[in-house]
C-alpha positions, 0 to 999 in steps of 0.5 A: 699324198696330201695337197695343200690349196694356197689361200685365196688372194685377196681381191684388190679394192676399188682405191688400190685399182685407182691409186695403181692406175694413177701411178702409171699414168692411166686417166678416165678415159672420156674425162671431162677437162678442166674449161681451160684445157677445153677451151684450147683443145677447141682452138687447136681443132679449129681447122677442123671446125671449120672444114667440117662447116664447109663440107656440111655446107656443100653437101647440104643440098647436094642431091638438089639439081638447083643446088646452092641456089636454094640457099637464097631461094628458100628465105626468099619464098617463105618471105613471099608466102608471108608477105602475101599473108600479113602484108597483105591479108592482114595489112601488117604493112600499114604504117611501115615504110618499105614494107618489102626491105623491112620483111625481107630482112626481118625473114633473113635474119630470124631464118639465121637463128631458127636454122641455127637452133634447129642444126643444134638439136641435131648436134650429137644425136645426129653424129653419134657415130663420130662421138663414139668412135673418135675423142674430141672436144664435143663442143665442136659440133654445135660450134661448126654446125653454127658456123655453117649457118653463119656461112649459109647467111653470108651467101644469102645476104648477096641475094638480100643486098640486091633486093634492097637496091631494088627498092631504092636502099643503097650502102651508107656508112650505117650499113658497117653497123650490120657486121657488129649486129651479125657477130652478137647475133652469131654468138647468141645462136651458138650459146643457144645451139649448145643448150639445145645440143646438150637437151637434145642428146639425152631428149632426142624429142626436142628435136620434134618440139622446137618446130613449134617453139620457133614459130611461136618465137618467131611471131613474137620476134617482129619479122613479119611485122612492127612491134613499134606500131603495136607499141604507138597503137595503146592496145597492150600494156607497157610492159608487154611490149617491152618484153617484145622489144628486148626479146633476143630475136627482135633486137638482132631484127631491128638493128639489122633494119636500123644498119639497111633501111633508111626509113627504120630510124633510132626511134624504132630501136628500144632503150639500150638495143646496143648494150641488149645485144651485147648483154643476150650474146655474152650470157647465151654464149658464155652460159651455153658453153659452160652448159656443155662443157660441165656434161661433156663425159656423158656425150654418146654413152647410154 
């Protein structure tokens, strides 16, 4: 008795797989939305955002016995070891009038962008678990990490607000123009943030490498000192120091100087700081989320 061995079938090819799968529905898992869809995913887990800020907020110095307390005290001695230096050793305080208010802010503010840029870094690499374990619009991340440090300068600006009286600065009607200045600064940071997120998951060594690219955009961004009594001073050329002036960091700088401190005029403000402001938080905002977004099936894989 003879057996006969049915013909082997033929192994379905990669396009019938696929037209097989879209007729029941199935879709890649991880897809990338369209930026429509996207974008109201992110709104429908605002909530979510928002709590996740709180809660990395809250536990942030959690294991510290001063706790919250060095939300305030951390800007505030990193003021006092560079006053002792630039005000000081390297007289950086003369020709500004209210040296001490004018560091002071210039430290609070700069801090708000280093701390956000740098929690970027971390976004997905730091939450790798979370990425690979639940789906969500990855965007979440650096959003709520910014939102954090948005928060964190709410609380410290207390602190700030009773070192200006100290010193003889007290509200005026300019001091509204800090809310419009914070919200392009708070933009800005979260494109900036996005960016980073997005090197920084597929380069963990960025995280390594922005200590020292902040500190050098720092000192380039007028929070320890004047770029306007470099500019009166004729020792760099025009250009130069316009470049300084319109630097992003300066600018939300010195109009948070211009909202709080009397003495920080009009005329220590660049041409068109307003439209400078605007202009850095739409394109770092706008151009970062896009950024992300076009990279957001490649998150926690590999």
């Amino acid at each position: 008795m003879t057996t006969t061995l049915a013909p082997p079938r033929p192994q379905a090819s990669e396009e019938d797989l696929r037209a097989l799968a879209l007729r029941h529905g199935l879709t890649v898992s991880g897809a990338r939305p369209s930026l429509p869809a996207y974008v109201r995913q992110l709104w429908s887990r605002r909530d979510f955002i928002a709590a996740f800020a709180t809660a990395r907020l809250t536990a942030q110095y959690s294991q510290a016995r001063l706790g919250q307390v060095w939300q305030v005290m951390t800007p505030l001695l990193n003021a006092a070891v560079y006053y002792a230096i630039f005000g000081v050793l390297m007289n950086a305080k003369h020709g500004v009038p209210d040296y001490v208010p004018f560091l002071i802010t210039g430290i609070f503010v700069w801090t708000f962008t280093s701390d956000t840029v740098m929690a970027g870094t971390r976004a997905i690499s730091g939450n790798l678990g979370l990425v690979r374990a639940l789906h969500f619009p990855r965007a979440s991340l650096p959003i709520s990490l910014a939102l954090q440090q948005l928060q964190q300068l709410l609380l410290s600006l207390a602190a700030l607000v009773v070192i200006l009286f100290s010193f003889g600065e007290f509200p005026t009607w300019s001091w509204l123009l800090a809310v419009p200045a914070l919200a392009c600064q708070a933009l800005f940071n979260t494109g900036v943030a996005l960016v980073l997120a997005r090197l920084a998951a597929r380069t963990p060594d960025i995280s390594q490498l922005m200590p020292f690219v902040l500190r050098t955009w720092m000192y380039a961004s007028g929070a320890m000192w004047s770029i306007q009594n470099l500019a009166s001073g004729g020792r760099f050329p025009h250009g130069v120091v316009l470049a300084l002036q319109c630097n992003p960091a300066a600018v939300y700088i010195d109009l948070m100087r211009f909202a709080l401190i009397r003495s920080h005029t009009a005329a220590q403000l660049p041409p068109h700081v307003w439209g400078l402001a605007a202009g850095w938080a739409l394109l770092a905002f706008g151009g970062g989320f896009i950024w992300f977004w076009k990279a957001e099936e490649t998150y926690g894989r590999g």
